[in-house]
C-alpha positions as CSV (number, residue, x, y, z in Angstrom):
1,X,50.4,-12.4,9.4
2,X,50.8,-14.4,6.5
3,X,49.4,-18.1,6.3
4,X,51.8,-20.6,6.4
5,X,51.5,-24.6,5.1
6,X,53.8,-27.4,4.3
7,X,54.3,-28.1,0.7
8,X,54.8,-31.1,-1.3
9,X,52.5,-30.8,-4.7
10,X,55.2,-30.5,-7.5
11,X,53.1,-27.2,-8.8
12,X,53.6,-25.9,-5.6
13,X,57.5,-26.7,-5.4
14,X,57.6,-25.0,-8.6
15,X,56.1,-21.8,-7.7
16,X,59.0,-22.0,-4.5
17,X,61.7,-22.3,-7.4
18,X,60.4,-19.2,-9.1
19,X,60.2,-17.2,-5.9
20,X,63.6,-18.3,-4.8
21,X,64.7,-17.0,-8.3
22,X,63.0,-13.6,-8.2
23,X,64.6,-13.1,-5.1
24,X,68.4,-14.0,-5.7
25,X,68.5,-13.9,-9.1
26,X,71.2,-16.2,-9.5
27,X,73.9,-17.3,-12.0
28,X,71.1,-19.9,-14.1
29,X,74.4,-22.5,-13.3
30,X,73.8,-21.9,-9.5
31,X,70.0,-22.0,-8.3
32,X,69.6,-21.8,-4.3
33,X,67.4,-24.6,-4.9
34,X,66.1,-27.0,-8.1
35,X,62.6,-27.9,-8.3
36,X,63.8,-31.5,-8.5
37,X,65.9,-31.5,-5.2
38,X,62.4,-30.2,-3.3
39,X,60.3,-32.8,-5.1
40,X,63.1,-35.3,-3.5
41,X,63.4,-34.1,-0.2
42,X,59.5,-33.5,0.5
43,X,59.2,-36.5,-0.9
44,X,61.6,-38.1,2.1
45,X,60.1,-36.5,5.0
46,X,62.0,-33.2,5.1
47,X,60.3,-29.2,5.5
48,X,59.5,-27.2,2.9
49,X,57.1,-24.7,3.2
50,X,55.4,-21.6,1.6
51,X,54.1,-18.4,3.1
52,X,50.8,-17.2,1.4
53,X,49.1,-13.8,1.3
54,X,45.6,-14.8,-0.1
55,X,47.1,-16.9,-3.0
56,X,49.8,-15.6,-3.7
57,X,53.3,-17.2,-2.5
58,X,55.4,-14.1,-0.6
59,X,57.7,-16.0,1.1
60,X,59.4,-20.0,1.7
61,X,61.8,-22.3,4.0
62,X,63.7,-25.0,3.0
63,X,65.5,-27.7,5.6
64,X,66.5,-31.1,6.1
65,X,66.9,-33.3,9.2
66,X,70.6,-33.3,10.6
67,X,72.6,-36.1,11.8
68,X,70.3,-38.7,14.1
69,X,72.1,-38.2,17.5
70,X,71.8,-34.3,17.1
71,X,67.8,-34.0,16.7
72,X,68.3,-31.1,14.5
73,X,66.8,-29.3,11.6
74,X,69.5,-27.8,8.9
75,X,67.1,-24.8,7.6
76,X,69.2,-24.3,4.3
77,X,67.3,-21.4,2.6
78,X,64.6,-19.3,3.4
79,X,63.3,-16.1,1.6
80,X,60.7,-13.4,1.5
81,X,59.3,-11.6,-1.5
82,X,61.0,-7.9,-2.0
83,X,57.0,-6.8,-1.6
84,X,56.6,-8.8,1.8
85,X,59.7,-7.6,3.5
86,X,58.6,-5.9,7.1
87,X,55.4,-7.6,7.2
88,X,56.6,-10.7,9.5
89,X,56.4,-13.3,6.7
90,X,60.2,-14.4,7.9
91,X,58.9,-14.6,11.6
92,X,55.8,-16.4,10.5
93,X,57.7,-19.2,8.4
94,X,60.0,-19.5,11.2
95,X,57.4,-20.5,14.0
96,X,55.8,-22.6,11.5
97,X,59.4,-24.2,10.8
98,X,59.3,-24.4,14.8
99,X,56.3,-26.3,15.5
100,X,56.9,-28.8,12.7
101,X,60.4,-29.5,14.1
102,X,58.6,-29.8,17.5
103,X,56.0,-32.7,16.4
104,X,58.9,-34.5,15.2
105,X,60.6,-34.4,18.4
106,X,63.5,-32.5,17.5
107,X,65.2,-29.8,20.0
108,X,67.1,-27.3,17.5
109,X,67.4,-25.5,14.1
110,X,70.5,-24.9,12.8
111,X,71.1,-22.3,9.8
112,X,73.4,-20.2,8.4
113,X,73.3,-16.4,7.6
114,X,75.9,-13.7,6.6
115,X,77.2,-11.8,9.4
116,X,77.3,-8.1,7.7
117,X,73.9,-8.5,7.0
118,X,72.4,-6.3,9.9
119,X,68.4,-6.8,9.9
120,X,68.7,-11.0,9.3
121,X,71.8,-10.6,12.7
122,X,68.8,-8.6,15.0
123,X,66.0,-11.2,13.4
124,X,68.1,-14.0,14.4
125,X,69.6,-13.4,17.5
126,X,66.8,-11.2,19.0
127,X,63.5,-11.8,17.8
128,X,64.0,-15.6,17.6
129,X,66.9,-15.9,20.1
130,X,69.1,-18.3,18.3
131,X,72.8,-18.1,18.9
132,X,76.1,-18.4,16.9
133,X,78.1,-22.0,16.9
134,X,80.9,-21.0,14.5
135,X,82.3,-18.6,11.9
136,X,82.7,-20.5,8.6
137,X,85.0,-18.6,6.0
138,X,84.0,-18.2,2.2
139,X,81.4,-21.3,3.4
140,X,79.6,-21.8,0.1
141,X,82.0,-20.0,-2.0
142,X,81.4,-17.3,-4.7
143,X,77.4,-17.8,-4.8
144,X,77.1,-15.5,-8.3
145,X,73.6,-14.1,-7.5
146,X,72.6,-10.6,-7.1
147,X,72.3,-10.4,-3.3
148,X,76.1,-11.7,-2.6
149,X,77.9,-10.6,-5.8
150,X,81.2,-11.3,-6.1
151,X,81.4,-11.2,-2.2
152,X,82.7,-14.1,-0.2
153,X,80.5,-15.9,1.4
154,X,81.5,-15.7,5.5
155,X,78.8,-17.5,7.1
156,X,78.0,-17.4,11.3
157,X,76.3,-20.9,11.7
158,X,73.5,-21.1,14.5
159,X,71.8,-23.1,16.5
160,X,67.5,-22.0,18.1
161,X,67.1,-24.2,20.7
162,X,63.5,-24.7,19.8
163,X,62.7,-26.7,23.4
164,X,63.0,-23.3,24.6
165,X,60.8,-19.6,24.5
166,X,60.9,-17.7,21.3
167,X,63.0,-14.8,22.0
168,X,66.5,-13.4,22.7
169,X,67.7,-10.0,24.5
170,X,68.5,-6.7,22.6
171,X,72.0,-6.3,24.6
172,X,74.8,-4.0,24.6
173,X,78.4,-3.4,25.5
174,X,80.2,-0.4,26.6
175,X,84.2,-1.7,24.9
176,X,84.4,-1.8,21.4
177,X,86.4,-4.2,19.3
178,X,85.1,-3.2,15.6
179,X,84.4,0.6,15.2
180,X,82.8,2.7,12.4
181,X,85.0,5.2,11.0
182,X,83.3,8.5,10.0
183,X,83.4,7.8,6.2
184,X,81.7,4.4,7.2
185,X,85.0,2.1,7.2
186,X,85.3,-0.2,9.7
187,X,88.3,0.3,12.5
188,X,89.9,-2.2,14.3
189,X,90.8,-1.2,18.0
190,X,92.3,-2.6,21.2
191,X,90.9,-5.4,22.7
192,X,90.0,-4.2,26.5
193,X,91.2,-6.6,28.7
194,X,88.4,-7.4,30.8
195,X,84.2,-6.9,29.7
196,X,82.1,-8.0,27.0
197,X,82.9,-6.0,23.6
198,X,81.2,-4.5,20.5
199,X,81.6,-5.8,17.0
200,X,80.1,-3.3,14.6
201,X,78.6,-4.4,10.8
202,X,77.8,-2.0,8.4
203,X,74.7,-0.1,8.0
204,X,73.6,-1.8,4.6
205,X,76.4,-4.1,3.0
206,X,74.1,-5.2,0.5
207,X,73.8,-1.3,-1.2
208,X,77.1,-1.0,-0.2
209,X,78.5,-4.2,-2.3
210,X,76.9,-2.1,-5.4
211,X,78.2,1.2,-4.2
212,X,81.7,0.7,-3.3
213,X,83.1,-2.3,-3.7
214,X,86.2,-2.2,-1.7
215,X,84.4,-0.9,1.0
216,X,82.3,-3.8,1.5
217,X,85.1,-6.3,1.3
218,X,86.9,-4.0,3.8
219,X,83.6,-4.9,6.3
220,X,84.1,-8.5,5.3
221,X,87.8,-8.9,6.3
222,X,87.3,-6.7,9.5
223,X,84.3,-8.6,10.8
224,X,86.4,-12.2,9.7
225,X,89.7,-11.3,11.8
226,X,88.0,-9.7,14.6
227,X,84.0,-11.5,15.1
228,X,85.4,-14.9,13.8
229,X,88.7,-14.4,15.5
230,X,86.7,-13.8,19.2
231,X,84.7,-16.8,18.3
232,X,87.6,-19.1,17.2
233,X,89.6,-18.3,20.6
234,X,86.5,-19.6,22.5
235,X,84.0,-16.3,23.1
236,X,80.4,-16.5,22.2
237,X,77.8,-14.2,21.1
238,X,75.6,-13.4,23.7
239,X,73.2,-11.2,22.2
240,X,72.8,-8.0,19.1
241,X,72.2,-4.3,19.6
242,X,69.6,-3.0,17.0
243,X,72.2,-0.4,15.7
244,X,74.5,-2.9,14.5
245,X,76.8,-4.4,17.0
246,X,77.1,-7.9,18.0
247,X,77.8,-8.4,21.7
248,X,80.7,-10.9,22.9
249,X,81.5,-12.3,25.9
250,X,85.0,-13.8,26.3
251,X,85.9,-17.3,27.7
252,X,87.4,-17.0,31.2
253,X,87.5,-12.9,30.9
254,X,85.5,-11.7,33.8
């Protein structure tokens, strides 16, 4: 597992600037982050952090403390090198994230991540155990980077209650409420009336935003109306099946 350490030296903030820009390659108008704004809020007591193999920076988290009464952490960006994907860098910068939190006597993270994104969804919800406040439409806007494209960027906003074991449940549900077509379309179906139910995401959006277009922004639309539609009538999301489901259990549906 990589080794993890807070950072605050300016080169060091730097090197997290280039990282972050190798990975999204954004618009030069629209960095994730500006060395300046780490410098600022290191500076000010906030987490930034960097994930080392030997000397070499493979992967870094970004947040700042949320509103006094809600003793949270807002983790706004966090990102692994293409190289270090699979290797648990993201899980090692995420205890690390945890433990700092926890000195400072705070009981939760909070972050945002796209929905159609399957792998970060099972990371999340699974292997840390965090769970899904709100759906937030188009949240940050168009983003112009490689990763999003021209998508919109749909946002599920969570909360890791971290005065609580690492960890969530792989679950399932039998009803589905989002289906995969056989050419890889989504499918809207009838709500069941009684049961948890099955949201489906795609198999790789990402690919699939370079691929086909249209397709993916059919995903995005589908997975708005029907997961952000549950969770705006009052359901939650209660756990995420490892082939690409998201599990929901209905307010007051037995």
């Amino acid at each position: 597992m990589a080794e993890v350490r807070e950072l605050t030296e300016l080169s060091d903030l730097e090197a997290v600037y280039r990282l972050f820009d190798a990975i999204w390659r954004p618009d030069p108008h629209n960095p994730p982050v500006t060395t300046e704004l780490l410098r600022a809020m290191s500076h000010a007591g906030n987490y930034v952090s960097g994930a080392y193999d030997g000397s070499e920076l493979v992967g870094a988290c970004f947040g700042f403390f949320g509103a006094p009464s809600e003793r949270t952490l807002h983790s706004h960006v966090a990102g692994v090198s293409r190289e270090a994907r699979s290797r648990n860098v993201g899980f090692a910068l995420k205890l690390h994230q945890r433990d700092w939190a926890l000195q400072r006597g705070l009981t939760a993270i909070e972050w945002t991540f796209d929905p159609l994104i399957r792998r970060n969804a099972y990371f999340n919800l699974v292997k840390l155990g965090a769970r899904p406040k709100q759906y937030l439409t188009n949240f940050y806007g168009q983003m112009r980077d490689e990763i999003n494209g021209e998508d919109e960027s749909d946002r599920l906003l969570v909360r890791w209650q971290i005065d609580e074991p690492v960890g969530g449940v792989e679950s399932s549900a039998t009803a589905i409420a989002l289906d995969r077509g056989s050419d890889g379309r989504p499918i809207r179906t009838e709500l069941p009336a009684t049961g948890p139910v099955a949201v489906a995401v795609p198999g790789d959006v990402e690919s699939l935003r370079a691929t086909d277009f249209a397709a993916a922004q059919e995903w995005r639309l589908a997975v708005r109306e029907v997961l952000g539609g549950l969770l705006a009538d009052g359901a939650r999301v209660t756990g995420f099946d490892r082939t690409g489901w998201y599990v929901v259990e209905r307010e007051g549906v037995a």
